[in-house]
C-alpha positions as CSV (number, residue, x, y, z in Angstrom):
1,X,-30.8,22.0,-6.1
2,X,-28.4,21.7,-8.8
3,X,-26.0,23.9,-6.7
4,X,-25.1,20.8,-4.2
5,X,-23.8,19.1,-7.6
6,X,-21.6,22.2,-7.9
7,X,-20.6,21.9,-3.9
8,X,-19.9,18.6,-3.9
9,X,-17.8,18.5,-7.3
10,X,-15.9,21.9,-6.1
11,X,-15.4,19.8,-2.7
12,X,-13.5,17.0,-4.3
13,X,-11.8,19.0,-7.0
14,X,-10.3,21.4,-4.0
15,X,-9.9,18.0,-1.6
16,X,-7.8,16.6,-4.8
17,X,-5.8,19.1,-5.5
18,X,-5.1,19.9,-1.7
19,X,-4.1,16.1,-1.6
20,X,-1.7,16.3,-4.7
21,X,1.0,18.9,-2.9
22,X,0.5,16.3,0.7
23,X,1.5,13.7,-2.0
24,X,4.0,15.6,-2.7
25,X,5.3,17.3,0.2
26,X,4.5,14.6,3.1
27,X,4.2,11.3,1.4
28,X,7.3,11.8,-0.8
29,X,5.8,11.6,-3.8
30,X,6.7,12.9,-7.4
31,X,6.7,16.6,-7.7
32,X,4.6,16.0,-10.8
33,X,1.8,15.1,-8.5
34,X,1.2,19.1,-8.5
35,X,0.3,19.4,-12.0
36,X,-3.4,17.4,-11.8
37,X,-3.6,19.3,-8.8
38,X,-3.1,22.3,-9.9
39,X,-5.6,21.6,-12.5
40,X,-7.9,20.0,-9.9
41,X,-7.4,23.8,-7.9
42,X,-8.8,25.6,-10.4
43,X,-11.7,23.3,-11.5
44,X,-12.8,23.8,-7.9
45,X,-12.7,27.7,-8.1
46,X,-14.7,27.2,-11.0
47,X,-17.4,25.2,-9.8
48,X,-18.0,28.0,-7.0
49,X,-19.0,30.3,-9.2
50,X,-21.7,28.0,-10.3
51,X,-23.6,27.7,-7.2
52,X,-27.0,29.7,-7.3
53,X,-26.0,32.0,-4.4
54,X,-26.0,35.9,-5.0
55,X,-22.9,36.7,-3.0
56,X,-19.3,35.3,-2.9
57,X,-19.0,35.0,0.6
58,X,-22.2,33.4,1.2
59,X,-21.1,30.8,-1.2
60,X,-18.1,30.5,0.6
61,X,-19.3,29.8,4.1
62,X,-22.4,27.3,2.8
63,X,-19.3,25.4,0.3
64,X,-17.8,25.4,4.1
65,X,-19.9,22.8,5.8
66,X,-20.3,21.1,2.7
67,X,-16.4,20.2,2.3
68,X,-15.9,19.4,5.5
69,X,-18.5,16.2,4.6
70,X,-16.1,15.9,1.2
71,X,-13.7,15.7,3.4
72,X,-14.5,12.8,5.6
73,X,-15.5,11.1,2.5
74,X,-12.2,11.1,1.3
75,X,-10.6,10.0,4.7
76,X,-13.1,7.3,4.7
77,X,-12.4,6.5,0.7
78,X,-9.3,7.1,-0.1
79,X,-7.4,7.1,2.9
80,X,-8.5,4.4,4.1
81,X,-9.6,5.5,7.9
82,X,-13.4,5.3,9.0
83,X,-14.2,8.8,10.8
84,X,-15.2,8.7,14.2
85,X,-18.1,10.3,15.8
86,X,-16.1,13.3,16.4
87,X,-15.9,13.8,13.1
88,X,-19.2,12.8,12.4
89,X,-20.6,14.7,15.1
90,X,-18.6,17.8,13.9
91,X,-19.4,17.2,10.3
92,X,-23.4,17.2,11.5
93,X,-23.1,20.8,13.3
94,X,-21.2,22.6,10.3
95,X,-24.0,21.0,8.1
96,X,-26.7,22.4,10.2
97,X,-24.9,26.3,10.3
98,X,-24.5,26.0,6.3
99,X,-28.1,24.2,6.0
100,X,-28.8,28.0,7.8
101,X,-26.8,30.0,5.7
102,X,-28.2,28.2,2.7
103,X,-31.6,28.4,3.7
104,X,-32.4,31.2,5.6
105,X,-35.1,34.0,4.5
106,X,-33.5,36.8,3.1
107,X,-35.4,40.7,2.2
């Protein structure tokens, strides 16, 4: 499943450069935070088109569930704050619908 290598790398890219312009914006950071993220931005569209998925939008709603585990990850990593079993037990349930989407027979 090569394609989760693709998910998770588009996750993080589009987590990154999401997190640049919060830098940025809310944490009064350097607006030169936005160029890596603008980079970051489009290494994550790119990485979507790599995923082994025939369709865009199923892409799309499977790279859902996925980045929503990226993104807890990241709350846990790098800002520092543990997620709670809300977010865990959220995380779980958009897992399962992609896990569907991803898997599902199709004719």
């Amino acid at each position: 499943m090569i394609s989760f290598i693709f998910y998770f790398l588009a996750a993080f890219a589009e987590i990154a450069g999401c997190f640049s312009f919060w830098a940025w914006v809310r944490l009064g950071k350097t607006p030169l935070w936005i160029i890596p993220g603008t980079f970051s931005l489009l290494f994550f569209a790119w990485m979507l088109t790599k995923v082994d998925v025939d369709v865009a939008g199923r892409a799309y709603a499977i790279y859902g569930g996925i980045y929503i585990l990226c993104s807890l990850i990241w709350l846990w990593a790098i800002e520092d704050t543990p997620p709670d079993k809300w977010d865990i037990t959220g995380a779980a349930i958009c897992l399962i619908g992609a896990s569907i989407i991803l898997f599902a027979p199709r004719s």
